[in-house]
N, C-alpha and C positions, 0 to 999 in steps of 0.2 A: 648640600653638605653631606658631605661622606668620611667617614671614622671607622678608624681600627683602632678597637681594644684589644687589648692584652691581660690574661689572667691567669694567678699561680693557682695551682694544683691542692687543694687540700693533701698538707701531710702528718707524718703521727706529731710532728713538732706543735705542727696547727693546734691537731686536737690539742696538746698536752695545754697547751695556751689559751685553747678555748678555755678548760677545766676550773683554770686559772681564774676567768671569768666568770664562770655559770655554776663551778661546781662539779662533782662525780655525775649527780643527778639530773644535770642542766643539760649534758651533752651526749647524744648516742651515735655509733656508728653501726649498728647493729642494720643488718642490711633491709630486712623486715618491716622493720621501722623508719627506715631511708624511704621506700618505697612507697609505704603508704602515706608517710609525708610530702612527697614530691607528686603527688598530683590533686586534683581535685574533682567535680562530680563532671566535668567534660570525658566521651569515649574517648579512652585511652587509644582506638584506632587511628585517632586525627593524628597523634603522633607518634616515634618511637622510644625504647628504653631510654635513648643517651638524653633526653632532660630527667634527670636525676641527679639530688643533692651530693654531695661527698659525705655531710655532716649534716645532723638534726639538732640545734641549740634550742634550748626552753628558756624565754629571757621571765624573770618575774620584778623586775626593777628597771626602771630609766637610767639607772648607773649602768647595769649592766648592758644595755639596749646601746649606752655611749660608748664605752671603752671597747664592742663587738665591734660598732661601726667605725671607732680608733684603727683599731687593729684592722680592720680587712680595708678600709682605705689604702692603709700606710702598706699594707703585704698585696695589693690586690687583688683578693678573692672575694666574688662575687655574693651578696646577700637578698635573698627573697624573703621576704614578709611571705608570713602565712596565718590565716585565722581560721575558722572551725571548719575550712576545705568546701564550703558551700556554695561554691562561684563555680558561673557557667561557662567561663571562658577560657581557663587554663591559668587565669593572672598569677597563680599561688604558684607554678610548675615553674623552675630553676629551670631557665632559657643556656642560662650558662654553665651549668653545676654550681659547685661551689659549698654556701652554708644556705639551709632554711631554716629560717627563725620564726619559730612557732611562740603567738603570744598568747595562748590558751589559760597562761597560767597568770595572765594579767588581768583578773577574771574579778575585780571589787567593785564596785562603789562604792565611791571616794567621798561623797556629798552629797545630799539633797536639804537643795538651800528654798524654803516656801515661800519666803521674803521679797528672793527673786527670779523665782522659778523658772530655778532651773537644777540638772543634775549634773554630777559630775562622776564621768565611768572610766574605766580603764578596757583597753580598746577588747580585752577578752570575755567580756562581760555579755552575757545572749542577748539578745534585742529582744524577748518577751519578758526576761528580767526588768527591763528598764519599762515595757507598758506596765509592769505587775507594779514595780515600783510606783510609780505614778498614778494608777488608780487606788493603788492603796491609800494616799494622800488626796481620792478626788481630785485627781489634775489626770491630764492628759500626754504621752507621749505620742504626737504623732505620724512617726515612721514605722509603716507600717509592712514591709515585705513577706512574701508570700513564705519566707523562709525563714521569718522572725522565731518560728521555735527555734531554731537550732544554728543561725545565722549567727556571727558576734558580731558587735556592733562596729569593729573597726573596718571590719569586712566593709560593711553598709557604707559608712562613711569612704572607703578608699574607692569602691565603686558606683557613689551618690545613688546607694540601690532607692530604688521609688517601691512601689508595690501598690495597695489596693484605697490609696485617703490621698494621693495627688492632684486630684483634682480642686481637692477643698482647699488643702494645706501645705504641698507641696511634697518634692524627694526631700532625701536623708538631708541635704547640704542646707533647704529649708531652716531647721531645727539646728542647727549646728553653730554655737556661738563664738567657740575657742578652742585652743587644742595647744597642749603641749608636744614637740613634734623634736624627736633626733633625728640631725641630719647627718648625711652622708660621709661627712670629716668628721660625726661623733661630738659634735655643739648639739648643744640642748638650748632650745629658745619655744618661747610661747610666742602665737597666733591668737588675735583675740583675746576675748575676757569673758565676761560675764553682763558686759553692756551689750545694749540693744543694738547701738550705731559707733560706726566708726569706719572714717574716712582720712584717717593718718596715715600716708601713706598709700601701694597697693592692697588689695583681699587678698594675701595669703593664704586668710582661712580657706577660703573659697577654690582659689587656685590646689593645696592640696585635696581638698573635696573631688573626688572622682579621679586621682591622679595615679589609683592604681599602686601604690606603695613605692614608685619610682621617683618621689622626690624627698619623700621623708619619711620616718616611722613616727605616726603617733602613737603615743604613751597615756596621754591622758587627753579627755572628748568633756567639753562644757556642753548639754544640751541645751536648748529652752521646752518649756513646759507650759500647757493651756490651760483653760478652765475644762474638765470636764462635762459634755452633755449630762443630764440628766435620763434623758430618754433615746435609742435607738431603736430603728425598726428599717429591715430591709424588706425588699421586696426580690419575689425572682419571679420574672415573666420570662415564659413560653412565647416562641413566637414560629409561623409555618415556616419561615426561611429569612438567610441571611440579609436581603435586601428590604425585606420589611422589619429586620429587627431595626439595621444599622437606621431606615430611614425615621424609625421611633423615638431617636436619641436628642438629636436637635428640638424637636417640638416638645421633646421633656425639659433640656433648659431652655428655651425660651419661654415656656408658655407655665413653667412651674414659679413658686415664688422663693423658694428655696435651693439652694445650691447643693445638690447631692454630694456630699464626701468620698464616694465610690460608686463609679459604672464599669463592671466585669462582665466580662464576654466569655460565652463558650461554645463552640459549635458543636453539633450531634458528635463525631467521633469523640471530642477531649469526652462529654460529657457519657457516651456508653462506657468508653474504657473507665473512668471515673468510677461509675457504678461497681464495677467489675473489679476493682481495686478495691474500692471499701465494702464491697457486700451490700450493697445496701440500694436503694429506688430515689429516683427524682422523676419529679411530677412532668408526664407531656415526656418522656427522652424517645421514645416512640414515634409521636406528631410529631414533634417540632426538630426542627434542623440549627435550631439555635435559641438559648437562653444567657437573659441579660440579667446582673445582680442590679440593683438600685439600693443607695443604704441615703436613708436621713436621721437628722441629729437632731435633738431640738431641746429647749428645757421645759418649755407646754405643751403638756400633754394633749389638748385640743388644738394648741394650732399647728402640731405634727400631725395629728390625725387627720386634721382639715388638707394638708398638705398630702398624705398618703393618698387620700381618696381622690383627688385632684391628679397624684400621677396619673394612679392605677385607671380613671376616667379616661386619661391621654393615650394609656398602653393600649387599652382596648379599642379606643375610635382608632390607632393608628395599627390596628391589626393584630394584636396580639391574641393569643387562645386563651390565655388566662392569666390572671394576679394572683401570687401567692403571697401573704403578706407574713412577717416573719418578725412577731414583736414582744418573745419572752427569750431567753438566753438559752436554753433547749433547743428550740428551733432556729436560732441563731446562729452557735453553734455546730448544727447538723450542715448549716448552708453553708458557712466559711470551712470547714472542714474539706468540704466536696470542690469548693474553689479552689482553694491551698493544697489542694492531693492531686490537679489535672497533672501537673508536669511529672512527677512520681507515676502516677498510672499510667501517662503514654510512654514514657522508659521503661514500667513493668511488661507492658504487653503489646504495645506495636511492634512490627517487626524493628531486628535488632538495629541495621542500620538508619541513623537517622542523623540529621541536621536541625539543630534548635535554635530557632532566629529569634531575635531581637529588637525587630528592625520599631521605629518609629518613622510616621506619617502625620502631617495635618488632620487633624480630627475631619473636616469636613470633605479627606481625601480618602477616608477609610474605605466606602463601599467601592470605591474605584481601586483601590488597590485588591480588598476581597475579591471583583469580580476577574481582574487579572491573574490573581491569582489563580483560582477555579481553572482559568485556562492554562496556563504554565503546568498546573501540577497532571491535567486531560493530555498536554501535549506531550509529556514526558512519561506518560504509564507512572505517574509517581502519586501515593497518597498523603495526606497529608493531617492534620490535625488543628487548626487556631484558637486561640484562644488570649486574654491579654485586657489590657486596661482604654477601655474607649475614652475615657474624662481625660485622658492626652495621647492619645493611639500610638502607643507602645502596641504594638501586635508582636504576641510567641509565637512562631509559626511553625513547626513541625511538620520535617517534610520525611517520607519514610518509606522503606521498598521492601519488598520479600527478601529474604535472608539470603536465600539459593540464587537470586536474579543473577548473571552475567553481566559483569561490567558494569554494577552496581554502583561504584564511587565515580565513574563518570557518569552515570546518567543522574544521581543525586547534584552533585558539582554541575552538570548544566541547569537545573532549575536552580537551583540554587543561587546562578550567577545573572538567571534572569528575573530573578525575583527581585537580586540586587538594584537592576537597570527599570524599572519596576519602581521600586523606591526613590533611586534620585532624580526620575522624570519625575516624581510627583514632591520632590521636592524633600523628600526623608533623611535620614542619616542610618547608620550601621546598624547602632547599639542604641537600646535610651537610658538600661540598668545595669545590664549582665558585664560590659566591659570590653575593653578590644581584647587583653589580654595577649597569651599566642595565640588562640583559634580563627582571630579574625586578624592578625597581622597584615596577612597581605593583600587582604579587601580593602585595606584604611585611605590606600593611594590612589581610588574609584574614588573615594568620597570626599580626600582635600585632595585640596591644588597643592602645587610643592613650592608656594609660599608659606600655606600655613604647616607644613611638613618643618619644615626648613626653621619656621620658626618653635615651633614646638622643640624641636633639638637643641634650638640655643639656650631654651628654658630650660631643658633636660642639663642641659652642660652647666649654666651658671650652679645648678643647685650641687652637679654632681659629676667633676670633670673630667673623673677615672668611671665612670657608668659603671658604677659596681652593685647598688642597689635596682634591684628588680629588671637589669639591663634584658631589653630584648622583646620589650614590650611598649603601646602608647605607636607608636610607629615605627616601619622599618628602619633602616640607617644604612643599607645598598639602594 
């Protein structure tokens, strides 16, 4: 299936119209402001100026979020969602110009219900707001992304971000029970509720969860909510290299009696640069060529301890240098900090050019893909960085060259594409958090057939017949 759109031009009429809707203060065209709204934390290298907005709306109401998408339905200019710009794939960057509509200022909780826990946010609201929220009530929220300081939560949701408790509990769509959601013609309809099941009909909810902002704008996010643990204690093991880290993993769940909430990976480079970004020592970065996070939860004190001693037993018979056990909120703390700061330190300080993957494999495919790796990156003079969540092998993989190299963007783009081919012999896909977004557009047609291409369009069209919301992303359409 192949489509031409057609779309009118932001003009002063527009804005005057926007105004109409949002306000003096709701609408900028201030170019300044245009600009650093139209992209997000992707090198602005991958692409150039002309994806940029005409216009900057601040929606703070669902009325207003309706009558925008009224209006640019009916005139045809195109609308992107955008949320605290924290996305690694470009999904926020106005593929077509147009308006971006920044829901920053949809930033409340709306309810917390203990009864039946669960919470209720508006999609502008930070994702460490909503775990603050819920530990304050002894419950647990948990969606947990490495970018939860500063990430909103609509974000999380429109890109089904996972981050470092998927193993236990699952990604953002997990946790996700309802949604109020404006579509594309500017109807306002709820997804979901507040029950646990529900089988009336298709999952909507679900279907918008990971859809990128190109089916609907949610407005308003029903979470669900747990018991909180009582006791957490991580561990970080050292270990002399990547094939006796990875192969320590398996024999931890099987041979443990406990279900780890989180397994993060770091390999020597994330983990020097790491250092070097926050000032600061991790134990073994010297020996070891890679360290694994381990986190358990429990509400007995002794039969978490029994449990600790039991991994930390496994890490060492299965080769590691050392256990470091991490079981006051200090030292805690210090460890998630150094996990949640690798991607930040290797954009501070690897060389500038770089490619940030995404990619997911079969857990029990990982060291076969690590070891491919190693060679892809020897065959192309390219260095590299990994690091990523083994409890569902999501691997970041950060590939990167000297600044001054010659012909630098093709020698990146050929590992890059073999890294791809890499992945889908082993059965992977793209992305597992960050999004196709534009960055990876034109990879997406490696990885479906142009059945599920084909289909995915027709769902694009039923929601949205003039692709005016977030068009240009999800898959190509030439």
């Amino acid at each position: 299936m192949k489509a031409n759109f057609s779309y009118t031009p932001v003009t002063e009429s527009t804005v005057n119209d926007l105004i109409s809707i949002f306000g003096k203060s709701g609408v900028s065209v201030d170019k300044e402001k245009i600009d650093a709204y139209s992209k997000d934390e992707v090198a602005l290298h991958l692409w150039d100026k002309k994806y940029s907005a005409e216009v900057v709306c601040f929606g703070e109401t669902t009325e207003q979020i309706s009558a925008l998408m009224k209006y640019a339905n009916e005139h045809r200019i195109p609308v992107t969602p955008r949320g605290a710009g924290t996305g690694l794939s470009g999904g926020a960057v106005p593929a077509c110009k147009g308006i971006e509509l920044s829901l920053e200022r949809m930033n409340h909780i709306l309810d917390f219900d203990e009864e039946n826990l669960t919470i209720t946010v508006e999609p502008g609201v930070v994702t460490a707001e909503i775990n603050k929220a819920a530990t304050d009530h002894h419950l647990l929220y948990a969606g947990d992304p490495c970018s939860g300081d500063a990430s909103f939560i609509g974000g999380n949701v429109a890109e089904n971000a996972g981050g470092n408790k998927v193993i236990k509990y699952g990604a953002t769509g997990s946790h996700v029970l309802g949604m109020e959601v404006v579509l594309p013609d500017g109807s306002v309809t709820w997804f979901g509720g507040k029950r646990r099941k529900d089988v009336t009909g298709y999952d909507f909810v679900h279907l918008m969860v990971g859809s990128e902002g190109t089916l609907g704008i949610v407005t308003k996010i029903i979470l669900r909510l747990l018991p909180l643990s009582s006791f957490v204690v991580d561990l970080l093991v050292p270990f002399p290299d990547i094939p006796t880290a990875l192969a320590a993993v398996p024999k931890v769940m099987t041979l443990g009696k406990a279900i780890p909430s989180s397994i993060e990976f770091m390999d020597k480079p994330s983990m020097l640069l790491t250092e070097k970004y926050l000032q600061t020592k991790f134990p073994y970065t010297s020996e070891a060529k890679a360290h694994i996070i381990f986190q358990y939860e429990g509400n007995n004190r002794d039969h978490l301890a029994d449990e600790i001693e039991r991994i930390g037993d496994i890490c060492m018979e299965s080769g590691a240098l050392e256990v470091f056990v991490a079981d006051n909120r200090t030292t805690r703390d210090k460890l998630w900090k150094g996990r949640k700061s690798v991607a930040e330190a290797v954009w501070a300080f690897a060389p500038v050019q770089l490619a940030n993957e995404d990619v997911v494999v079969p857990t029990g495919s990982i060291p076969d893909f690590m070891d491919q790796l190693e060679l892809i990156c020897r065959r192309h003079s390219v260095d590299y960085a990994a690091y990523g969540h083994l409890g569902d092998g999501n691997m970041h993989v950060t590939l990167y060259i000297e600044k001054d190299t010659p012909d630098w963007h093709s020698i990146i783009e050929g590992a890059r594409l073999e890294v791809y081919e890499v992945v889908k012999k082993l059965e992977g896909t793209l992305t597992g958090e960050h999004g196709v977004g534009l960055k990876r557009l034109k990879y997406v047609p490696s990885f479906l057939d142009e059945a599920q291409i084909d289909l995915i369009r027709r769902v694009k069209l039923a929601f949205d017949p003039n692709n005016i919301l977030n068009p240009g992303k999800i898959v190509p359409w030439e």
